[in-house]
C-alpha positions in Angstrom: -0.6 22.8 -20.8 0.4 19.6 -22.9 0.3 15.5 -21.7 3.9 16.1 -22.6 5.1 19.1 -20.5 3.3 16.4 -17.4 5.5 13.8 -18.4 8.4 15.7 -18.4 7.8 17.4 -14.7 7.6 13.8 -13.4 10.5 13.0 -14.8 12.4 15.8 -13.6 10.8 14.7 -10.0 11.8 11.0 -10.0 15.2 12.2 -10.9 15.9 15.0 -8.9 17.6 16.6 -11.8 17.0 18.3 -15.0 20.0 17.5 -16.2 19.6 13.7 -15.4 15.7 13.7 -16.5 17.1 15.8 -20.3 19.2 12.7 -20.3 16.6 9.9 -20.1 13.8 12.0 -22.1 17.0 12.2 -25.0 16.1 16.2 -25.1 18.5 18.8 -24.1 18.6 20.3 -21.0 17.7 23.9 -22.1 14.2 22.7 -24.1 13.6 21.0 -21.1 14.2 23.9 -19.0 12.4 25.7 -21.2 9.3 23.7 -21.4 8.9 23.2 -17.6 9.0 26.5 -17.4 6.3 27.4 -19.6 4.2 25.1 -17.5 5.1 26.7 -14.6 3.7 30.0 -16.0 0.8 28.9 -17.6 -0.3 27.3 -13.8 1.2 29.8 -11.8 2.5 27.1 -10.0 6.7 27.0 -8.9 6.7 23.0 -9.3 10.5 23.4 -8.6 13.0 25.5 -6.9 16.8 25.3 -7.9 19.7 25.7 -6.5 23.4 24.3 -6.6 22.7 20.7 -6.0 19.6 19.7 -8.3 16.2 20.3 -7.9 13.6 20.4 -5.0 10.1 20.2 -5.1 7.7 22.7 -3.5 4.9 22.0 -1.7 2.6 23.7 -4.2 4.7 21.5 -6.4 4.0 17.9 -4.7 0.0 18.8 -5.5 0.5 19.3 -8.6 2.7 16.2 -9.1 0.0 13.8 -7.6 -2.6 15.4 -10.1 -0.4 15.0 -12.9 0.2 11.8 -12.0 -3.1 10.7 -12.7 -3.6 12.8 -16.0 -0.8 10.6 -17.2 -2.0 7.5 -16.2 -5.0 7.8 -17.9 -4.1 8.9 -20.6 -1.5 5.7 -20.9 -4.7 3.3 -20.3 -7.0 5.4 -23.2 -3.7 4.7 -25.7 -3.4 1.1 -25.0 -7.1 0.8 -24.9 -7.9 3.2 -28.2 -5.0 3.4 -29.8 -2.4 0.3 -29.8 -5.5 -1.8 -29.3 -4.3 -3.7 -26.5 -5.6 -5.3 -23.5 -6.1 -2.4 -21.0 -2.8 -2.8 -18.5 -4.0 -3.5 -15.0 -1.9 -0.9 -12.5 -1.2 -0.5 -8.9 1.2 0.8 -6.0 1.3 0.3 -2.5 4.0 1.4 -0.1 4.5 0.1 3.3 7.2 0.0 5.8 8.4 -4.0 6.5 5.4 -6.3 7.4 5.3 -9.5 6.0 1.5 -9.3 6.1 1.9 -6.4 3.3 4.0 -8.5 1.4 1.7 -11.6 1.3 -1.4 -9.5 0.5 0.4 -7.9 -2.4 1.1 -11.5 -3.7 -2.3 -12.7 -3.2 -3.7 -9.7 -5.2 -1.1 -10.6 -8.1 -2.4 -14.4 -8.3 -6.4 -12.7 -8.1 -5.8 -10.1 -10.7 -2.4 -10.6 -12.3 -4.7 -11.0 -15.9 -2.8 -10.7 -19.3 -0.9 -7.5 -19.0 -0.4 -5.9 -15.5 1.8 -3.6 -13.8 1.8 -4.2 -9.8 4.5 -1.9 -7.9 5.2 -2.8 -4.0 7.0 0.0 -2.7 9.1 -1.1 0.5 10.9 1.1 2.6 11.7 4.0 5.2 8.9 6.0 6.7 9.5 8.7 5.0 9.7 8.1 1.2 6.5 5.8 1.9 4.4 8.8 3.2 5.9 10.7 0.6 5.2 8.3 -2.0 1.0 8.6 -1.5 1.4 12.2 -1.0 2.5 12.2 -4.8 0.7 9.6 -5.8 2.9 7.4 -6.7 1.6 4.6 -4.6 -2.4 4.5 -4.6 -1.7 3.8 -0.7 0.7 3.1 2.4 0.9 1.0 5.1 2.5 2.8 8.6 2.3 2.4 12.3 1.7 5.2 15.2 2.4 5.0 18.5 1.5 7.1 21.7 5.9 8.2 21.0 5.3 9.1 17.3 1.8 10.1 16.8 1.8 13.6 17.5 5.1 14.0 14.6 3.9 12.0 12.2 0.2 12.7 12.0 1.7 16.5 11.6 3.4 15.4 8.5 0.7 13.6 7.4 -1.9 16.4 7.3 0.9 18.6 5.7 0.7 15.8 2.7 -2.9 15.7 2.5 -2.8 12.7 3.8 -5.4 10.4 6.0 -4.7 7.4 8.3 -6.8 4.7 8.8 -6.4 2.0 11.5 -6.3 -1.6 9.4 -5.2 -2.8 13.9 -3.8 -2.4 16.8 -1.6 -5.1 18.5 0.7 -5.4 22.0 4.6 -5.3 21.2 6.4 -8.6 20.0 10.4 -9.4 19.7 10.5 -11.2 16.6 14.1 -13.6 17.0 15.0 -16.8 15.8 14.2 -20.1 17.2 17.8 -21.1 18.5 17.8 -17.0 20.0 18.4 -17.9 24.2 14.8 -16.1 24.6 13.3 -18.1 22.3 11.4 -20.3 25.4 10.3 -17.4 27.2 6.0 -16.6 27.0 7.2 -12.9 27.5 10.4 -11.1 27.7 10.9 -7.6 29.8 13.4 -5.1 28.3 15.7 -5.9 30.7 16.0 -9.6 28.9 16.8 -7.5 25.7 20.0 -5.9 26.8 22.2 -8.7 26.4 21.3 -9.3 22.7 21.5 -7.6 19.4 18.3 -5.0 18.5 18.0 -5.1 14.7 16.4 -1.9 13.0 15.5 -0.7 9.7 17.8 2.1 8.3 15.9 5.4 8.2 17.9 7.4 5.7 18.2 11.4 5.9 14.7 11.1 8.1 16.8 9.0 10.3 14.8 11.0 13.6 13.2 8.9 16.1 9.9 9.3 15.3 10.8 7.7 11.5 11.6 4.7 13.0 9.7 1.5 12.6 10.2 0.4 15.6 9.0 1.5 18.9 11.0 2.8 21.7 13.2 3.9 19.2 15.2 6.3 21.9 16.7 3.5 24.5 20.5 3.3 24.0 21.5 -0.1 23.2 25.2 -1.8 23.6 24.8 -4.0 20.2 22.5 -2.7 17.4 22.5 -3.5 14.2 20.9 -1.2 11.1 19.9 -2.7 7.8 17.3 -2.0 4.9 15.8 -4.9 4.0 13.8 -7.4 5.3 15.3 -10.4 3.9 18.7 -9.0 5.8 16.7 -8.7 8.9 15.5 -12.1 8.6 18.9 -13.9 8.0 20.0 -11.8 11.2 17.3 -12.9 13.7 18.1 -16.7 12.4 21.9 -16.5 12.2 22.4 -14.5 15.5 20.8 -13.7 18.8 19.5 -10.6 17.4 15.6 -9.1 17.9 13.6 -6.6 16.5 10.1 -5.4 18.0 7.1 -5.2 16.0 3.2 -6.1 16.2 3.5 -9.9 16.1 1.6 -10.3 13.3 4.1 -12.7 11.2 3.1 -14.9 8.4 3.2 -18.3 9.6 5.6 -19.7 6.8 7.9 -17.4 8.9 6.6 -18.1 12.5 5.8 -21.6 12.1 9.7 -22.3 11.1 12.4 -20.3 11.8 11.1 -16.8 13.2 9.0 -16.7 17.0 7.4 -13.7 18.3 7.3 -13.3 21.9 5.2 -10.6 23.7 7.2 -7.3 25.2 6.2 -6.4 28.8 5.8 -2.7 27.8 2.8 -0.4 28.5 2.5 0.4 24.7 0.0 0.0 21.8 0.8 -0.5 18.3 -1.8 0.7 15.6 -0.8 0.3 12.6 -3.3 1.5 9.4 -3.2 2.4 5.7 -2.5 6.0 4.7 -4.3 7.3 1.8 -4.6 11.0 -0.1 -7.8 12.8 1.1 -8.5 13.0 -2.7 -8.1 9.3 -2.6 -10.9 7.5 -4.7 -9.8 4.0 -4.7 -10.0 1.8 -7.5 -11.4 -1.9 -8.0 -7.3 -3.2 -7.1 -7.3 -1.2 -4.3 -10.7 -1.7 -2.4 -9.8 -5.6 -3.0 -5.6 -5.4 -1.7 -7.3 -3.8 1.5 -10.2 -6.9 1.5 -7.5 -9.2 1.2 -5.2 -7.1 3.7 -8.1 -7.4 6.7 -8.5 -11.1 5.8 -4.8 -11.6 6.3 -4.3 -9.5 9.4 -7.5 -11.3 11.1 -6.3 -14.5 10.5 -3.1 -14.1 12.3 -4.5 -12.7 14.4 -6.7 -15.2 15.2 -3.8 -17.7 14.7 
């Protein structure tokens, strides 16, 4: 087993394709081929299966990945250490699903640590690819909510990645909507105040089921919903329209304290919401202090 044969079965796993990763490594297709399977033998591992449309990974696969992962890391920091002689590169991931709170630790971290060279990755998206990007270790961490709806579904998935949640807190349901939204000078709101008005979700992909969502009650029918990816799109939508989304409350208060209000939900529900890590996990100097400055954050809105 070679570093090289590593780097090119991540490859072939962040493009789904050995014919896109032959193009990118500037190889052809059959030494790639070739080589990964080699690998393959040497571990008696199946890292991939094929068939018509690409590539998929196998479970067995997804391990190995995440451990590979690492070898190649290191060895990147013991070239630019050792070899090109430069200042060691700082490095970290984290993915989350769409909290601000996330977002403003990440950039606190930067401004801490950022140094002279520095790679920082914030990872922000559906459910789904962010569970999947700690099981392979692509992201040193993840940020996720359960609920009494999802729980059972996704703490399933998560011990099928190796995966271990930790509660960072728990919070009541808010609508988040803009300060001109007809709600906006209500203390609470009940869902029957909701059905008038546009309910704004995040986009869920392939892993589009219920229990993906980030948002809670995800199965009532609504007359007017609107689906985007982003969070600057959801933003613009809860400011330019009537539109809501539920979430904790937690909200930055360059957000809350100008255009964006959150307003409790009358709902009998509990949002815990907590970092998901590998149970391999070992974190590292940038992680133990993004999760110091994540607590700080979170317990001063909260307290705010």
């Amino acid at each position: 087993m070679t570093l090289q044969q590593l780097k090119y079965v991540i490859e072939v796993a962040d493009k789904g394709s050995i014919t896109e990763a032959a193009k990118s490594l500037f190889i052809a297709q059959p030494s790639l081929s070739a080589a990964i399977h080699d690998l393959e033998e040497e571990t008696a591992t199946t890292i991939f299966k094929r068939n018509s449309r690409g590539i998929l990974i196998t479970p067995e696969g997804t391990e190995f990945l995440g451990y590979a992962r690492q070898v190649v890391q290191q060895a990147a920091l013991i070239e630019e250490k050792y070899i090109a002689r430069q200042a060691v590169k700082q490095r970290f991931s984290v993915s989350t699903q769409h909290y601000s709170f996330t977002s403003s630790a990440f950039v606190e971290l930067v401004r801490a640590q950022g140094g002279e060279a520095y790679e920082f990755i914030l990872r922000e998206g559906k459910t789904y690819e962010t569970i999947n990007d700690v099981r392979n270790l692509r992201s040193e961490m993840g940020v996720i909510y359960l609920s009494n709806f999802n729980e059972v579904v996704i703490r399933k998935t998560l011990r099928e990645a190796n995966l271990i949640f930790s509660e960072l807190f728990s919070a009541r349901p808010h609508i988040f909507i803009g300060r001109s939204n007809p709600l906006a000078g209500k203390t609470s709101v009940t869902l029957e105040d909701l059905v008038p008005l546009p309910c704004l979700t995040y986009e869920q992909g392939d892993q589009n089921a219920f229990y993906f969502s980030e948002e809670i009650l995800s199965t009532l029918n609504h007359n007017k919903s609107i689906k985007v990816t982003d969070k600057s799109s959801i933003i613009d939508l809860m400011v330019g329209t009537d539109g809501y989304t539920i979430s904790s409350g937690i909200c930055p208060a360059y957000l809350r304290g100008e255009e964006i209000i959150s307003i409790p939900l009358e709902v009998d529900e509990i949002i815990r919401i907590g970092v998901i890590t590998h149970k391999d996990y070992r974190p590292t100097p940038l992680g133990e202090q993004y999760l110091e400055i994540l607590h700080r954050i979170v317990g001063g809105m909260q307290a705010g």
